[in-house]
C-alpha positions in Angstrom: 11.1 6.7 27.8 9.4 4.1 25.5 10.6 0.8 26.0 7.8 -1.3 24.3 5.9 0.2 21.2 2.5 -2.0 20.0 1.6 -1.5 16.6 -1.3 -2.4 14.8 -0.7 -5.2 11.7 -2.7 -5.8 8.9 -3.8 -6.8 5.9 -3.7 -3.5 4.3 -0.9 -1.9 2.5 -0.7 1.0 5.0 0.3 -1.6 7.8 3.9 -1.6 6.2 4.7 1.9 6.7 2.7 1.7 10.0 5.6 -0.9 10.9 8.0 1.2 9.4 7.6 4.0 11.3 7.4 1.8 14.7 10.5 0.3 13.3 12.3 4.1 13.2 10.5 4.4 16.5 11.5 1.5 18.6 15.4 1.9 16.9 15.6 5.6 18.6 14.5 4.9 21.8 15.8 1.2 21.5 12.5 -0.4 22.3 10.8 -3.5 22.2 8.5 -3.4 19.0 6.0 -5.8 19.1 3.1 -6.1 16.0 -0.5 -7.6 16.8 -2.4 -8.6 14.3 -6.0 -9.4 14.9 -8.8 -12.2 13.5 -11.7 -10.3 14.2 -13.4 -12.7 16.0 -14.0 -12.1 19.2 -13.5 -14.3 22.1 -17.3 -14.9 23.0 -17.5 -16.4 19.3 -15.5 -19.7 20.5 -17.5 -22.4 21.6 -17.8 -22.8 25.0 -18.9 -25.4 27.7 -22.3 -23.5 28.8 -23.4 -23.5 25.1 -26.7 -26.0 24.7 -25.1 -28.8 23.2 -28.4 -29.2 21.1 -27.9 -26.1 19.2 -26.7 -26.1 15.8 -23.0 -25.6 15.0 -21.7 -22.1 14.4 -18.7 -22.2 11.8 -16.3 -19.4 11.7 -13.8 -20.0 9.2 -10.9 -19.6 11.8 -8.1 -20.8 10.3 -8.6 -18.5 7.1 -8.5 -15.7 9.3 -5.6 -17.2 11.0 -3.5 -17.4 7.9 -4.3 -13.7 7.2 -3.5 -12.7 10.5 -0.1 -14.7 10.2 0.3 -13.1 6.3 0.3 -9.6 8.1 2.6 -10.7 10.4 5.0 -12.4 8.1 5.5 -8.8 6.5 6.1 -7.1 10.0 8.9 -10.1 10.5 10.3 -8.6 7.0 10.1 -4.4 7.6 11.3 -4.6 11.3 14.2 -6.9 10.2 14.7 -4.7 7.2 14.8 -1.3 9.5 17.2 -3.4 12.0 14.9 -3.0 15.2 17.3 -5.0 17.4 14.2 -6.3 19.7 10.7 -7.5 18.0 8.1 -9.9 18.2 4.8 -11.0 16.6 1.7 -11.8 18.0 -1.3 -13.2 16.6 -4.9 -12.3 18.8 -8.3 -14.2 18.6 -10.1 -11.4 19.2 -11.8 -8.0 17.8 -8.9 -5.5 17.0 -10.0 -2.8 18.9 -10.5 -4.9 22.2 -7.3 -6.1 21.6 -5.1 -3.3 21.0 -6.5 -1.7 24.1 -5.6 -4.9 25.9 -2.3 -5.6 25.0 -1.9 -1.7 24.9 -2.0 -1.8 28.7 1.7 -3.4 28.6 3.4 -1.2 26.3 4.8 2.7 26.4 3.2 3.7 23.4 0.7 2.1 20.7 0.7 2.7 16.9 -2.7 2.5 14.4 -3.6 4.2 11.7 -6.8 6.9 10.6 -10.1 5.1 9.2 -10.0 5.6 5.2 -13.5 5.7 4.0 -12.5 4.0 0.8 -11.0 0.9 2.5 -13.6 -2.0 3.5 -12.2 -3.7 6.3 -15.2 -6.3 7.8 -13.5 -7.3 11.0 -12.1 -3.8 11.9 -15.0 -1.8 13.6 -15.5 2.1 11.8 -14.6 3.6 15.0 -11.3 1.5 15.9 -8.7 4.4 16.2 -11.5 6.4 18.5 -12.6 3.3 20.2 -8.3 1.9 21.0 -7.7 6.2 21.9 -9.9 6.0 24.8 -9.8 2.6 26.4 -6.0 1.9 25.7 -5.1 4.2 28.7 -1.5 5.0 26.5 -0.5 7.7 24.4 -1.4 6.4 21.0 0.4 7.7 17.6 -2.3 8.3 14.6 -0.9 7.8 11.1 -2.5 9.5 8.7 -4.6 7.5 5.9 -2.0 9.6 3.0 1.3 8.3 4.4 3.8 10.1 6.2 7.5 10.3 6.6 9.3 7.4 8.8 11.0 10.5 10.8 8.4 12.2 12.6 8.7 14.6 15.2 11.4 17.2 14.1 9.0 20.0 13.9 5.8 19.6 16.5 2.7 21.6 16.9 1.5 21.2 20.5 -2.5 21.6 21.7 -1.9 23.6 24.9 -6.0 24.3 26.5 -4.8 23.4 30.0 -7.0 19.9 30.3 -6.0 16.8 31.9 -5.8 15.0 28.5 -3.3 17.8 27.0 -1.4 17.5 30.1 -1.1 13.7 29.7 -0.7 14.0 25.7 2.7 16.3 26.5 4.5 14.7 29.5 4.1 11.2 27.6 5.5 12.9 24.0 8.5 14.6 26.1 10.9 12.2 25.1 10.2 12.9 21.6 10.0 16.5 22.1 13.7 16.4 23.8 15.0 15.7 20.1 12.4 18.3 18.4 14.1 20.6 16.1 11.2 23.0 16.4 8.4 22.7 18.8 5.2 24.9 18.6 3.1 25.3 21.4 -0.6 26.7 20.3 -3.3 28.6 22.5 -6.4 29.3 20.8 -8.8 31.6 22.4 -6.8 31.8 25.5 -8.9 35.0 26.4 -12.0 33.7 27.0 -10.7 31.5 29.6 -8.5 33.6 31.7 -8.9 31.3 34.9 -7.4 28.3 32.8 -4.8 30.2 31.2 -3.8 33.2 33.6 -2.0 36.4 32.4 0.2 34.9 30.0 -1.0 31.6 28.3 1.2 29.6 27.6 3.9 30.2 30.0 3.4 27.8 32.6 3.3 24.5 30.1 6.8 26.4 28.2 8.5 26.6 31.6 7.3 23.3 32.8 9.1 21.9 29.3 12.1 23.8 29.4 12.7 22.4 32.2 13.0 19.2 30.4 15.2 20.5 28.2 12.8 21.6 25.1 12.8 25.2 23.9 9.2 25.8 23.1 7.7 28.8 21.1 4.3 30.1 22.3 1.5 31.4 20.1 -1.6 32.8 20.9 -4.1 32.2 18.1 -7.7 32.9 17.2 -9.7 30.3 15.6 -13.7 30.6 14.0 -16.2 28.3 14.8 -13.7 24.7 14.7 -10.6 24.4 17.0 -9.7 21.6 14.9 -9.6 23.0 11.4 -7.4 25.9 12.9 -4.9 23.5 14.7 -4.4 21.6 11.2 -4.6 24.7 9.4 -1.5 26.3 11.8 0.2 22.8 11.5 0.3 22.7 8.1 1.3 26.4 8.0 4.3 25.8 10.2 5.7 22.9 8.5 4.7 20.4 11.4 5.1 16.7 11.1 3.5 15.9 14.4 0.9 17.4 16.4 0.7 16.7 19.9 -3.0 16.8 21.5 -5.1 15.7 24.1 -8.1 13.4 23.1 -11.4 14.8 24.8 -14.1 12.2 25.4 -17.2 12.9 27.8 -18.9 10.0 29.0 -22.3 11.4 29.9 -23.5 8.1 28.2 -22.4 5.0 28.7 -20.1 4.8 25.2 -17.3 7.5 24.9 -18.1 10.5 22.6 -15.7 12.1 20.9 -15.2 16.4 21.5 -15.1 18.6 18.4 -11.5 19.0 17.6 -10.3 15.2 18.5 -13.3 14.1 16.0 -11.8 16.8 13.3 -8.2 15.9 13.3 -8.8 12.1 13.9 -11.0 12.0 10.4 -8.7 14.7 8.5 -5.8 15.8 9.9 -2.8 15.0 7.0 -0.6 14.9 10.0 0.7 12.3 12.6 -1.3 12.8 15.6 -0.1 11.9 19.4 -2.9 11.8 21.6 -3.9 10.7 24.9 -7.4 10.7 26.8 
C-alpha cells in the first residue's frame, strides 16, 4: 500500500497536473502527499567553514530561487486542497532536483516526475533527471508523459513481463494499483528465444503469482523487430492502455548508470504513464 507519495513541483505548467494526478493518487490509497520543490543549487554551493576566507565571494542569487521554489509550491498548496487530499505537505530543498528527489524518495512509497520535453529549458533541472531519480531513488517511480494524461490512471495496464529482477520489483510494487485494474495486460516478447527464463508457457508463472493477489491477468505472447520498446508502446497504444508497468534496466559496467534499450525508448517517447522500478 502507498502511504506517502513524493512528487516533483515546479515551475512548469505540467507540475499542476503532475500534482493532480498525485492528488487522485494519494486520495485512493489515502496517503500522505507531499510536493518538493527544488532551487537547483546544490548543497556544496553554500559557503562553508574550510573555504579560504581570502577568496572572492561567490553570489548565488538564493533567495530568487527560493521565491520560485515557494511560487511552485504555493500552487501544489492550491491543487492538493482543490482535489481534497486529506493529508499534504510542502517542502522546499536547497539542493539539485535530482539528488533530492532520490533523497527524500527514500521515505516515501512511491515518487511522481515527469518525461524531459526537449522544447522546455529548465537551467537547474539536469537533462537526465527522470533517468538519473529512476535509478538512485530505490522506489517505484510514476513517469508522466510530456502530452498530459488523464488524472485516473491505471484502469487498463500493459505489463512488461521478461522475468528480470527490475520487472519483478516494477509489478509487486504496482499490485495495489493492479488490484483495482479493470483490464490488465501482461506482454512477453520473444519469450522463445529464452526458454530457460520463461519455461513452457511464458507468462504463467507471473499470472498465477498475481492472481493470487486478486488480479485477473491476460497473457500475450508477442513478437517484436529490432526495438522492444517501440513494440511495448505500439501494443499499449493498441490496447487502449493508460499505464504500462516496466522494469527499468540499467547496467553499471561504468561507474554512471546506463540506460538499456527499451527503458531509454519509452522514457523519451512513450505517450503513456510509465511505472518503473530498477
Amino acid at each position: 500500500m502507498y502511504k506517502t507519495i513524493l512528487v516533483h513541483v515546479d515551475e512548469t505548467p505540467r507540475s499542476a497536473q503532475r500534482v493532480e494526478i498525485a492528488s487522485h493518487l494519494a486520495g485512493k490509497f489515502e496517503a500522505h502527499l507531499v510536493g518538493a520543490a527544488m532551487t537547483g543549487l546544490s548543497a556544496f554551493m553554500f559557503p562553508s567553514a574550510s573555504i579560504d576566507a581570502g577568496m572572492p565571494p561567490i553570489v548565488f542569487p538564493i533567495e530568487l530561487l527560493q521565491a520560485e521554489a515557494n511560487r511552485a509550491l504555493d500552487v501544489f498548496d492550491q491543487v492538493a486542497s482543490s482535489v481534497g487530499v486529506n493529508s499534504f505537505e510542502r517542502r522546499m530543498v536547497d539542493d539539485e532536483a535530482g539528488y533530492a528527489m532520490s533523497m527524500h524518495a527514500r521515505y516515501s512509497d512511491l515518487v511522481v516526475i515527469g518525461q524531459t520535453a526537449p522544447n522546455e529549458f529548465l537551467p537547474r533541472l539536469r537533462s537526465d533527471f527522470p533517468e538519473y531519480v529512476l535509478l538512485n531513488c530505490t522506489r517505484p517511480v510514476l513517469v508522466l508523459p510530456r502530452s498530459g494524461t488523464s488524472a485516473d490512471i491505471g484502469r487498463s495496464v500493459t505489463v512488461a513481463w521478461n522475468g528480470s529482477a527490475e520487472a519483478v520489483r516494477a509489478i509487486t510494487s504496482a499490485i495495489p494499483l493492479l488490484k483495482q485494474a479493470g483490464r490488465v495486460d501482461l506482454v512477453v516478447f520473444n519469450a522463445d528465444g529464452e526458454p530457460d527464463v520463461h519455461g513452457d508457457d511464458p507468462g504463467a508463472d507471473m499470472a498465477l503469482f498475481l492472481a493470487r493477489h486478486g488480479i485477473k491477468v491476460n497473457v500475450i505472447a508477442a513478437k517484436s523487430g529490432r526495438d522492444d520498446g517501440d513494440a511495448l508502446l505500439s501494443f499499449a497504444a493498441d490496447s487502449g492502455a493508460d499505464l504500462i508497468v516496466m522494469g527499468a534496466y540499467g547496467h553499471s559496467r561504468f561507474r554512471e548508470f546506463l540506460l538499456g534499450g527499451m527503458t531509454r525508448t519509452a522514457l523519451s517517447s512513450s505517450p503513456v504513464p510509465l511505472w518503473m522500478a530498477h
